[in-house]
Backbone bond lengths (Angstrom), bond angles and torsions (degrees), N, CA, C in turn:
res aa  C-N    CA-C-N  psi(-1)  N-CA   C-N-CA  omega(-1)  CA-C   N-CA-C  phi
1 X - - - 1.439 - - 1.512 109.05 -
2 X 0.952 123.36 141.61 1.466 151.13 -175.46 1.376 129.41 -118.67
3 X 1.720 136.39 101.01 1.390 135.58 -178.22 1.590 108.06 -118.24
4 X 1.421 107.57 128.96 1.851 92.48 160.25 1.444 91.74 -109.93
5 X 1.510 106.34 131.41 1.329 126.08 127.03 1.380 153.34 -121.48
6 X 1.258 128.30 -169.22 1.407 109.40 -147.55 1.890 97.40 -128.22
7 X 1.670 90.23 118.08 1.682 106.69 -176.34 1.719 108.24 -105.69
8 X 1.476 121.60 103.09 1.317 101.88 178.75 1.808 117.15 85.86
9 X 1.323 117.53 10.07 1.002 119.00 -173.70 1.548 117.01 95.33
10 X 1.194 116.52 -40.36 1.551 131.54 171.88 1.550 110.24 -59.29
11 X 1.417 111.31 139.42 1.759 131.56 160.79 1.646 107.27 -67.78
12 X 1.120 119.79 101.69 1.250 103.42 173.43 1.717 107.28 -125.25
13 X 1.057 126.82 130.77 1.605 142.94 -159.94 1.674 98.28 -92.07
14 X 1.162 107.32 124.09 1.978 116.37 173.57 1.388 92.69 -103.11
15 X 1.180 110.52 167.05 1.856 116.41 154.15 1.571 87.00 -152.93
16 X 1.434 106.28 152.46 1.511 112.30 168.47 1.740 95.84 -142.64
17 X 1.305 105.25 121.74 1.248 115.29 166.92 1.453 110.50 -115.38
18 X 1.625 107.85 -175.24 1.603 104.14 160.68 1.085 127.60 -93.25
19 X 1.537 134.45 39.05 1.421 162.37 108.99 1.864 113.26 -46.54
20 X 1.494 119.71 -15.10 1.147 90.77 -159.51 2.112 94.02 -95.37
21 X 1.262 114.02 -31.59 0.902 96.21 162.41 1.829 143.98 -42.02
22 X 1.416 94.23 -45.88 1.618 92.58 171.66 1.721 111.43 -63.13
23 X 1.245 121.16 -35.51 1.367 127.36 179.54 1.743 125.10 -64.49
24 X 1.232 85.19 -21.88 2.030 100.73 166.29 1.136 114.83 -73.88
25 X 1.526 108.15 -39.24 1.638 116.77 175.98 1.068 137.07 -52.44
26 X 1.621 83.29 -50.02 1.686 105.50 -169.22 1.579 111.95 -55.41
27 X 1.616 96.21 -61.12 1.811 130.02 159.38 1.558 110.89 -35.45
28 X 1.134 111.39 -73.74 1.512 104.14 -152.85 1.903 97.16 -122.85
29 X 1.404 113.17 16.50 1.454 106.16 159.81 1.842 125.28 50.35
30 X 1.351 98.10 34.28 1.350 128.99 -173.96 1.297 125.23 -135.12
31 X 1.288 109.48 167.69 1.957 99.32 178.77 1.392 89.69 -104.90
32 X 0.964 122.10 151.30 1.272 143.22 -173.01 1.737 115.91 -111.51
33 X 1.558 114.18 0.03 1.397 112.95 -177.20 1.958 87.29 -112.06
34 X 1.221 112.86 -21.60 1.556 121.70 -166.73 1.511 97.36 -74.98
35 X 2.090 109.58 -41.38 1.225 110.81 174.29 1.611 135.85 -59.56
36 X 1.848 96.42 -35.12 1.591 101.93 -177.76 1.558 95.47 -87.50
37 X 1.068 142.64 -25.00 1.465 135.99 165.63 1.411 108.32 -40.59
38 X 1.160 124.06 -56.77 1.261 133.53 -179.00 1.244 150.43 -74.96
39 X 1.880 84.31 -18.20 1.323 92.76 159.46 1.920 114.69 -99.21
40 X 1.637 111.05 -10.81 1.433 119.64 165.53 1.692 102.43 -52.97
41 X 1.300 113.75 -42.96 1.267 89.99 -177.43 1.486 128.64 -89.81
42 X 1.245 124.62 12.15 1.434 149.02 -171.94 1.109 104.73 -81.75
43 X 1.965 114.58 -43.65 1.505 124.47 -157.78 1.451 83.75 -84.65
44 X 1.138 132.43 -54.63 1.929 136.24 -165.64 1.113 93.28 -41.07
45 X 1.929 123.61 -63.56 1.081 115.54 -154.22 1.430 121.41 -70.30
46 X 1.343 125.40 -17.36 1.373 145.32 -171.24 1.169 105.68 -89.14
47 X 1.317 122.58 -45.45 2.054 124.27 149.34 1.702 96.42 -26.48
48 X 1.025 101.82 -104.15 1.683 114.22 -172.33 1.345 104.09 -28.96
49 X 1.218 97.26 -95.65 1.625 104.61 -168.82 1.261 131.95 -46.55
50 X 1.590 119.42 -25.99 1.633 115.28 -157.53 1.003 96.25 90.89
51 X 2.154 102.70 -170.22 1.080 144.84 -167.61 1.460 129.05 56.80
52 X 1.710 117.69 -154.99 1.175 107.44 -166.36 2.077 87.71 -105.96
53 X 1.934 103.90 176.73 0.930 129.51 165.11 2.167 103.90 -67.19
54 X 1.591 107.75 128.67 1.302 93.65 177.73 1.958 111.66 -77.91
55 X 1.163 118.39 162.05 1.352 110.43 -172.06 2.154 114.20 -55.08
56 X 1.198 106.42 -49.49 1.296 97.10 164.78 1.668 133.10 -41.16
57 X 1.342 94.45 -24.74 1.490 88.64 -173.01 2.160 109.56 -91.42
58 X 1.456 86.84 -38.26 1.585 98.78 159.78 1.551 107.33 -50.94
59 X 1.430 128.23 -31.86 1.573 105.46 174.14 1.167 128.62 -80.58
60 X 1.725 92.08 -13.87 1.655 98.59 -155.12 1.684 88.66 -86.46
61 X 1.163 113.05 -16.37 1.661 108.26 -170.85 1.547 102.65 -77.01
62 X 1.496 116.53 -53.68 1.440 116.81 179.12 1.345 118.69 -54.05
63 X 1.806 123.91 -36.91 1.193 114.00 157.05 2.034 129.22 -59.94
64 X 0.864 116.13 -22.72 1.337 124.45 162.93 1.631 117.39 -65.93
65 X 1.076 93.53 -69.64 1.769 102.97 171.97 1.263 92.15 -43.88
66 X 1.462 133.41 -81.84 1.696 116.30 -173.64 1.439 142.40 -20.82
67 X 1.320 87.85 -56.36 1.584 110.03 -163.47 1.629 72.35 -77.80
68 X 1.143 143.86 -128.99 1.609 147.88 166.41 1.558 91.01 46.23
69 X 1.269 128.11 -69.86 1.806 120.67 -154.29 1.737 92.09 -89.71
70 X 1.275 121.71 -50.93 1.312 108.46 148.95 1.273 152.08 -10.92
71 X 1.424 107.66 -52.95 1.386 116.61 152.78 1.294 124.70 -55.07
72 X 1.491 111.76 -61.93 1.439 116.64 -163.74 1.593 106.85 -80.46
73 X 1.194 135.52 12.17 1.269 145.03 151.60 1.651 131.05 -154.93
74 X 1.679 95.25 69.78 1.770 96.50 178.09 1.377 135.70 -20.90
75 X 1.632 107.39 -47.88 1.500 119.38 -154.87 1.341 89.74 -107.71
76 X 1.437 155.04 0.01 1.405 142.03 166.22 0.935 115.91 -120.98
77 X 1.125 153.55 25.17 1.209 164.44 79.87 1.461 133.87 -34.70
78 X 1.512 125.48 120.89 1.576 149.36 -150.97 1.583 94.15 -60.82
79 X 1.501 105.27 144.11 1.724 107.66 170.67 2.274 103.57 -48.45
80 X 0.739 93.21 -66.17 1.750 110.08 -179.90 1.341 119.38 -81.93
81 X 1.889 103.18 152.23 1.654 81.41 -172.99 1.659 105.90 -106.99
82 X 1.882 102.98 33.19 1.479 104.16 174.88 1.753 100.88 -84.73
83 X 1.366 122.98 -15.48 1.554 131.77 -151.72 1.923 90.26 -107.94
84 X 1.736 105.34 -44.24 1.351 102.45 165.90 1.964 111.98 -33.01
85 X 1.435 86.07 -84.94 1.750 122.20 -162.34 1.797 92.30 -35.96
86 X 1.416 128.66 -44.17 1.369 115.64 -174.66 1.436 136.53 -82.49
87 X 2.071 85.11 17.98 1.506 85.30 160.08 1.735 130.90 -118.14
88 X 1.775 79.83 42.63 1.811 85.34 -172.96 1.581 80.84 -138.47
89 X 1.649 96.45 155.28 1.707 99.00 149.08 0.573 144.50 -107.51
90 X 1.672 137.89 157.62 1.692 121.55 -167.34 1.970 112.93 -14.95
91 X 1.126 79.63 140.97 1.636 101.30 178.74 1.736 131.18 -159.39
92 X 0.752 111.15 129.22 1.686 100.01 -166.03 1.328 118.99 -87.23
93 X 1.463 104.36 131.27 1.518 132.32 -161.52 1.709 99.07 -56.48
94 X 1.527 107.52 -49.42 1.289 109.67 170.72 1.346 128.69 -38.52
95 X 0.904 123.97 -32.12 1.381 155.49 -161.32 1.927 107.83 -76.10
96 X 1.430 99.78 -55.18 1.442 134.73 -151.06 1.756 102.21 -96.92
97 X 1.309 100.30 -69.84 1.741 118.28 174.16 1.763 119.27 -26.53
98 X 1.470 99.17 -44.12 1.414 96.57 -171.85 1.664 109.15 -81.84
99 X 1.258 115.67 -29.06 1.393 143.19 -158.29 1.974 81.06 -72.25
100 X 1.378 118.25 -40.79 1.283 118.98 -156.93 1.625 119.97 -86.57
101 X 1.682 104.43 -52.03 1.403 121.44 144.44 1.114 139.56 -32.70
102 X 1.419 116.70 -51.39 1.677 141.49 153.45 2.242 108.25 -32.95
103 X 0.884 91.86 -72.78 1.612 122.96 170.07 2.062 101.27 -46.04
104 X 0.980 97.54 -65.24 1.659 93.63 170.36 1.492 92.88 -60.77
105 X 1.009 127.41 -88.51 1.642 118.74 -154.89 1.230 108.08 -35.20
106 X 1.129 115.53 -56.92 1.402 126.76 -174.94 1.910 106.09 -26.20
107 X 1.541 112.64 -72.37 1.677 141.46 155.15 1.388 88.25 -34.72
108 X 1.135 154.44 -56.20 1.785 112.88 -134.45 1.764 80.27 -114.28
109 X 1.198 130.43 21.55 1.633 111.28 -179.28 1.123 110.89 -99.94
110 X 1.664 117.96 140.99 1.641 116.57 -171.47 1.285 112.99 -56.30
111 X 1.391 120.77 132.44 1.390 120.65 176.06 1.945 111.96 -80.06
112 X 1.202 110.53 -16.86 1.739 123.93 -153.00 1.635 91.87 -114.78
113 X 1.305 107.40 149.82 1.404 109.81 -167.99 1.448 107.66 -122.28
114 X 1.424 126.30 126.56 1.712 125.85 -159.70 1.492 92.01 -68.18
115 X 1.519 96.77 144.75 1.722 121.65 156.45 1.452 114.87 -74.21
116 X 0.945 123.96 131.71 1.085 144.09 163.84 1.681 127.22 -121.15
117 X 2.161 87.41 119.09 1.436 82.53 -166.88 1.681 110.57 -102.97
């Protein structure tokens, strides 16, 4: 699956396949379904409750967003996503997060429909 959206004014293209998990790993030595779990529940709680995003979860999002635009363009896109991130300006995660999550769900939903006998 494939989304462009727009960070900072910029087109920027995600793809999430079932490649992108192994590619989070490799990179950032994490699970990457444990990460968007975790940050799904960050956004709920910030619905309800308020406040800010805690800093872990702000990484775990920029590592997603990476690996995600990463995918869908190997060779134009920065080794890191500290060299990525400095070519946008401030922009709100709020903004971005759902656009990103959406896109995973989208990828992990059964395409095949159970038999029933």
């Amino acid at each position: 699956m494939e989304k462009t959206i727009t960070i900072s004014g910029q087109a920027v293209k995600l793809k999430a396949t079932a490649a992108v998990p192994r590619l989070y790993r490799i990179k950032f030595r994490r699970d990457i379904i444990q990460d968007i779990t975790a940050l799904e529940k960050v956004v709920k709680k910030k619905k309800t409750d308020g406040g800010d995003l805690p800093p872990e979860a702000l990484e775990m999002f920029e590592n997603v967003a990476y690996i995600m635009v990463r995918h869908a363009d190997p060779e134009g896109v920065p080794n890191t996503p500290e060299e990525w991130l400095d070519k946008f300006d401030t922009f709100s995660i709020y903004q971005v997060l759902p656009e990103i999550l959406e896109l995973w769900q989208l990828n992990m939903e059964t395409r095949s429909t159970p038999k029933k006998k």
